[in-house]
N, C-alpha and C positions, 0 to 999 in steps of 0.2 A: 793696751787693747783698745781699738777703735769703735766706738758704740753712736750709734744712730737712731734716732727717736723713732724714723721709719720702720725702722725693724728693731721693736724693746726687748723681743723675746730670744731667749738663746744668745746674745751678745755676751752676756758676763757671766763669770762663775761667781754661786755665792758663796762658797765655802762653808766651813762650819760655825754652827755658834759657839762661843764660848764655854756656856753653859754646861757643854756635851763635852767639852773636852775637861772643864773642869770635875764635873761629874767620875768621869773615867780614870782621870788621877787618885781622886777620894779611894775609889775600887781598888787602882793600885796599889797606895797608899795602903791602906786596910790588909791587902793580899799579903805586900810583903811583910809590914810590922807585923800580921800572923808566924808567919814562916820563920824569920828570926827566932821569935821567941821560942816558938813549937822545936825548932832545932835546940837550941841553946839550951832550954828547962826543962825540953821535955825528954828528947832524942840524948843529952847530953853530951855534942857536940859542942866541939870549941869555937866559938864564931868571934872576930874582933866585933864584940857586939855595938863598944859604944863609935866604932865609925861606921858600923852600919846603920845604926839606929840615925845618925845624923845626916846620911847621905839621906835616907827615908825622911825628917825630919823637913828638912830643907826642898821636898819637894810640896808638902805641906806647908809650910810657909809662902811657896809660889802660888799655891794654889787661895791663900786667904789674902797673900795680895792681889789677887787681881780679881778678886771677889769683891775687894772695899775700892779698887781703882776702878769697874769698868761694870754697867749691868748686864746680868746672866742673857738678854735677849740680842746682846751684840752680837751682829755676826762678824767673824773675822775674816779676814783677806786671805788670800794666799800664800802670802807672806808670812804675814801672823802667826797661822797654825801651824806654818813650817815651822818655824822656830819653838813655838811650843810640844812639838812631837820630838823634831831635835833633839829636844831638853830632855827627852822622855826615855830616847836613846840613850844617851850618853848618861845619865841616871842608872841607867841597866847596867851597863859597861863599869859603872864604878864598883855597883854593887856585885858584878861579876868578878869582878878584879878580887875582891875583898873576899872572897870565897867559892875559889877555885878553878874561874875561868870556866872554856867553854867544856869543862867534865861535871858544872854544875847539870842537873837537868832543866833547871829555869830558863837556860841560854837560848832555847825555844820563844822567850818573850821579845825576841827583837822583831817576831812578824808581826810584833801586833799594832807599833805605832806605822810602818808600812801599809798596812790594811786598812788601816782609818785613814790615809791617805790617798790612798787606790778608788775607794767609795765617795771622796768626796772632794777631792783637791785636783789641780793639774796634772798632766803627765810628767811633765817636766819635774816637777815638786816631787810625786812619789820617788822617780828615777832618784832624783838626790837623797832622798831620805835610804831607797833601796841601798845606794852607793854605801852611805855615813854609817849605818847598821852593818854592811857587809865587812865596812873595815873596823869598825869598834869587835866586831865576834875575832877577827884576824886576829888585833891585837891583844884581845884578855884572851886568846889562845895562845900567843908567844908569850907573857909577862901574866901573871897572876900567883897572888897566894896561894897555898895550899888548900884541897877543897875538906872543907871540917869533917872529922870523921869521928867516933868514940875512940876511948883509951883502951890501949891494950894491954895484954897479960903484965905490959912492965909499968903499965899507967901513962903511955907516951902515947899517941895517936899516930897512928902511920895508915894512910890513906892510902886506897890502892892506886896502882902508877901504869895508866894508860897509854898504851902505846901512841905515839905520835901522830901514827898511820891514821887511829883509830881518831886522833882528835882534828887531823885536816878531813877525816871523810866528814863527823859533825860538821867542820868549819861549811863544807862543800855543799852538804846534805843543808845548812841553812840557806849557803848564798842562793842556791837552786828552789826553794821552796820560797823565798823573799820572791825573787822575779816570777816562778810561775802562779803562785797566788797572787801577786799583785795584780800581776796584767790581765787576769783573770774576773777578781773583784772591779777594777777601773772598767771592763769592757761589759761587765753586766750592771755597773752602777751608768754609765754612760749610756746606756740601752736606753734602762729608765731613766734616765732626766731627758734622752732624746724625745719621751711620746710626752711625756710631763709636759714638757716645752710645745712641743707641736699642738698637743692640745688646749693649751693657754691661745696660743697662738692662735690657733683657729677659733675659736669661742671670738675670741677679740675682731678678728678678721670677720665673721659671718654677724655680729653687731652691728659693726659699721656697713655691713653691705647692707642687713637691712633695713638700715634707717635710709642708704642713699637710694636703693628701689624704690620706700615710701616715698621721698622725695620725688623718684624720677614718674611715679604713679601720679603722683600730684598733681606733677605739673602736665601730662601727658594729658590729664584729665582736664584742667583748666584749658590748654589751649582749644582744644576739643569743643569746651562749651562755651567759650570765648572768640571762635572762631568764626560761627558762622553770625553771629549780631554782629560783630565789625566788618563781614565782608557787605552784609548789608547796609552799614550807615556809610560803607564808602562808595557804595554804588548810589544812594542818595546823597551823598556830596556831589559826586558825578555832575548828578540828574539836577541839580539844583543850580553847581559851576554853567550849565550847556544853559540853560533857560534865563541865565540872568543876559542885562541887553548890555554890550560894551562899554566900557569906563563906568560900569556899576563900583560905588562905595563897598559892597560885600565883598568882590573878588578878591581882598588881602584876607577877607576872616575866611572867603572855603579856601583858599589856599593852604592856609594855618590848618585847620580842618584836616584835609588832604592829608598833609604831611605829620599831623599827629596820628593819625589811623595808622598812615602805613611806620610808624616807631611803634606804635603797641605793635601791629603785625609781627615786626622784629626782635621786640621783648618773646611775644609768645614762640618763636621757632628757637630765641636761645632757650626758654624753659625748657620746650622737647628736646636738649640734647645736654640736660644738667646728666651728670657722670659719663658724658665720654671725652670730660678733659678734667683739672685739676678742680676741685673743690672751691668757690671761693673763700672760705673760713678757714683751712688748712693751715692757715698763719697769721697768728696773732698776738697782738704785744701785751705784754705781762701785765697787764692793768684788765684788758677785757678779758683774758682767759679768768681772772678771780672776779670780776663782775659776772661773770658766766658759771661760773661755780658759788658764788654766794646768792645769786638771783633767785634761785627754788626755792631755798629759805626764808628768804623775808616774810613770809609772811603769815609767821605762829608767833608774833608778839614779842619777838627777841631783837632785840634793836644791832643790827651787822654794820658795822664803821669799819672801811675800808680804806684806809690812809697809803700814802705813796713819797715816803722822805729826800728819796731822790731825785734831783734836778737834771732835765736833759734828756735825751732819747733813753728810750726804753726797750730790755731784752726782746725779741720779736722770738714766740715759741712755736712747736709745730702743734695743731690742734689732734692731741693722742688721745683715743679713746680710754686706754689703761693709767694714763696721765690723771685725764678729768675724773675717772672714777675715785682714782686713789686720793683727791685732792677734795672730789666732794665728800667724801666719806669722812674725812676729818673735819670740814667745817657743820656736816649734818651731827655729827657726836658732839660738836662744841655748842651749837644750837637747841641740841637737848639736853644737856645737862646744865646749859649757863640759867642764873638768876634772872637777868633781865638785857646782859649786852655779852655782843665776842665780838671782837676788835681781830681784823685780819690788816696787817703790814705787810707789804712789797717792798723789797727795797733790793739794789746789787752793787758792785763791784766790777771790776776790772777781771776779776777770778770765780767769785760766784756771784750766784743769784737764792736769794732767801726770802722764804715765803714764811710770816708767823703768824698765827692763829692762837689765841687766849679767851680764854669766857672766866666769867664769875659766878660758875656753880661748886660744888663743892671739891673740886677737885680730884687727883688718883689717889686708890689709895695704897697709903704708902707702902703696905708689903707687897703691891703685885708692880709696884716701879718697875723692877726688875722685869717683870717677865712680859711686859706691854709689847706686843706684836707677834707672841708667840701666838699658833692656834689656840681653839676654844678657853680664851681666858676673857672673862667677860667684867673690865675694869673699875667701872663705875655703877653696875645696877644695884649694889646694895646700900648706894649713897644716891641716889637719883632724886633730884629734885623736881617735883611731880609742879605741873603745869596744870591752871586752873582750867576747868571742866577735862582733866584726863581722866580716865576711870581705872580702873585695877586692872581689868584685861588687857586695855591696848598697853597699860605702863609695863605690864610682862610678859608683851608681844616686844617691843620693843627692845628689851634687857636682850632677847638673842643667846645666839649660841658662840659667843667670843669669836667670830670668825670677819668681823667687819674689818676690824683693825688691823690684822695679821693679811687680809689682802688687801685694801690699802697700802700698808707697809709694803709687801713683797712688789706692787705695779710699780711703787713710785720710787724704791731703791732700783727695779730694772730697768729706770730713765737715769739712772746715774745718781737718786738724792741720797741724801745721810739723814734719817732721821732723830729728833731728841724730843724725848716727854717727860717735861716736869710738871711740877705744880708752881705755884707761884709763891714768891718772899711774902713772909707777913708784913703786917697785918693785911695787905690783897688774899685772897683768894680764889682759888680756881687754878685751871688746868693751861698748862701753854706746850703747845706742842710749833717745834721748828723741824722746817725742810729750808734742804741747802742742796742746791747742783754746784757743780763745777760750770762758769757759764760756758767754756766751751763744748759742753755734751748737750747743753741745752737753748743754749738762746741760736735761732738759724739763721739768724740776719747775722749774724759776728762768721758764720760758716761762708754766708755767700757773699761776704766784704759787703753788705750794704751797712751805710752808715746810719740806719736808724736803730738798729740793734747792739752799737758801739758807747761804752758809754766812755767819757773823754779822760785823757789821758793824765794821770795824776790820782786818780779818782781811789781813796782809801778805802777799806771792806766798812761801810756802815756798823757799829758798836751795836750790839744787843740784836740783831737784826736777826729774824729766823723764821722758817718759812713753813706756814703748814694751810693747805686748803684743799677739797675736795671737790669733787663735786658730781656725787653718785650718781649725775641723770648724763651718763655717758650718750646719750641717745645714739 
């Protein structure tokens, strides 16, 4: 999918998080090992119980690995959750096979990992998943075990035997219910992420317009009051040029004169038409974008080292206002929680570019790792290291409603980053948080073949490099 810094909004899908899907298996999970047993001890049906209990098993197992592999605030790709809904499928299918096929009543739960697909994934993605579900119902409707029933008068279980007819209407009655719930769900989940979007968008868009009308007020204002004192000192150069006598010594300084009046003249007519062409700061190389994001900070006592390991031209970025916000925001939380220093790195590759950010305050802590860029989780106010002369009130002004970080996160994964938050190896401590683009979503000199945003060929991903900065004053 082709994504442009111009336009952040609406370019990518984010899919789901992890989290939400691992959540929803636990449920399953739980559902079925009820249901089993309830049949089996309660109902006194005959269930092959111990291959049901391990197909159930075994999804529980997936679920705690990727619990210890992967933090619950990941969001996954599209891919991803494909495959993990997949899984979710064909789990059903086993367990349908194992007791009865589609004359179970459960055979109803193949809408559901389609529906969690529909709300938040691709079309394309649902379609397939729609597909893989319609033929798993197909086949545990040709091939299936026996569906469990009680013993009868001779102590032998004989379960009633459903006509055929009756089990391709089920098979029908789901494939028809998959497709018209899905596209159903997808076209009112798509509704909403359309104004969702639109409205990010615009917030974003009416920002930037007006800081460039204050600008264009500015400067409209300067030429205005700048205009009429230099029409008068050039009309006294004039007056001064006519009055001196031939081959006077001054005539090279009013000439000089002269012609520096009328260069300011033409400074002030480019001021009156700043925004009706390109910005001049629109493009800038990954060194001043984080001088421009660390610069509001300096100066609450926290010492910001801004190092650049890199040799050689450097990414040239577009100046995004969702960008700088999402980049100040991390370096403004590193400045208030560090001890005394937060060390921002630049560094890129040939494939990405990474920006890290670390301070020396006390660090995340460890049980909300996980969940760091979800909404209102607020990471570090119960470890904040209070800054001399701060008082009680602004320290719990500041603590927030956990929403700093979760939009940070969301602006700067919708420029293409990957973000990671650790803490740091002992005996250091504090917080390091990394942002990584892909450089081609990011760096625009590599877009427009100029070579200053190329870095030379050979050139290996700098080791430990990772990329995190902020810089909340999007003006």
């Amino acid at each position: 999918m082709s994504f442009s810094l111009d336009h952040p909004i609406g370019e990518r899908s984010f899919g789901l998080r992890l989290d939400t899907l691992v959540r929803l298996r636990w449920l399953a999970v739980s559902g079925q090992t009820l249901a089993i047993l309830v049949v089996q001890l309660v109902l006194g049906f005959s269930l092959p119980i111990g291959a049901c209990l391990a197909v159930v098993a075994l999804s529980a197992w997936l679920n705690l690995a990727l619990r210890l592999r992967y933090p619950g605030a990941r969001r996954l790709t599209d891919g991803e959750a494909a495959w993990l809904l997949a899984y979710d499928i064909l789990q059903l299918a086993a367990l349908l096979f194992l007791t009865g096929g589609l004359s179970n009543p459960f055979a109803l739960l193949f809408l559901a990992p389609v529906l969690i697909s529909a709300t938040a994934l691709s079309p394309r993605t649902t379609v397939l998943l729609g597909v893989l579900a319609a033929g798993c119902a197909a086949l545990v409707g040709v091939w299936q075990m026996p569906l469990p029933w009680a013993p009868g008068e001779a102590g032998v279980a004989v379960p009633p035997a459903l006509p055929n007819l009756y089990l391709v209407g089920i098979w029908c009655a789901l494939a028809i219910a998959i497709a018209f719930i899905g596209v159903h769900a997808w076209r009112v989940a798509e509704e909403t992420r359309e104004l969702s979007e639109a409205l990010a968008a615009t917030e974003l868009v009416l920002a930037r317009e007006q800081h460039l009308s204050a600008l264009d007020g500015l400067a409209a204002a300067a030429a205005h009051e700048l205009g009429t004192p230099l029409a008068t000192i050039a009309v006294v150069v004039k007056e001064i040029a006519r009055s001196l006598p031939p081959g006077s010594a001054m005539q090279d300084d009013i000439k000089l004169l002269t012609e520096q009046a009328e260069r300011c003249r033409a400074i002030l007519r480019t001021l009156t038409s700043l925004g009706s062409g390109e910005a001049p700061f629109d493009r800038l190389p990954l060194s001043h974008i984080v001088e421009e994001v660390a610069g509001p900070h300096r100066h609450f006592g926290i010492a910001i080292a801004v190092s650049q390991p890199n040799p050689g031209p450097e990414p040239v970025i577009a100046r995004n206002p969702g960008l700088l916000y999402g980049l100040g925001n991390i370096v403004e939380n590193a400045v208030n929680f560090a001890g005394n220093r937060v060390e921002i790195v630049a560094s890129w590759s040939e494939r990405f570019v990474t920006l890290t950010v670390t301070d020396d305050g006390p660090g995340f802590p460890p049980e909300l790792l996980d969940s760091i860029g979800a909404p209102y989780i607020t990471s570090r106010g119960r470890q904040r290291w209070r800054k001399a002369g701060a008082d009680e009130d602004a320290e719990g002004q500041n603590d927030g409603l956990g929403l700093g970080v979760f939009i940070a996160k969301t602006l700067l994964e919708r420029s293409g980053a990957e973000l990671a938050f650790l803490n740091r190896a002992t005996p250091a401590h504090g917080a390091q948080v990394t942002i990584r683009w892909p450089r081609h979503l990011i760096d625009i000199a590599g877009k427009d073949g100029e070579a200053a945003g190329r870095a030379p060929a050979g050139w290996a991903r700098s080791p430990g490099s990772a990329g995190t900065a902020r810089d909340g004053r999007s003006s």
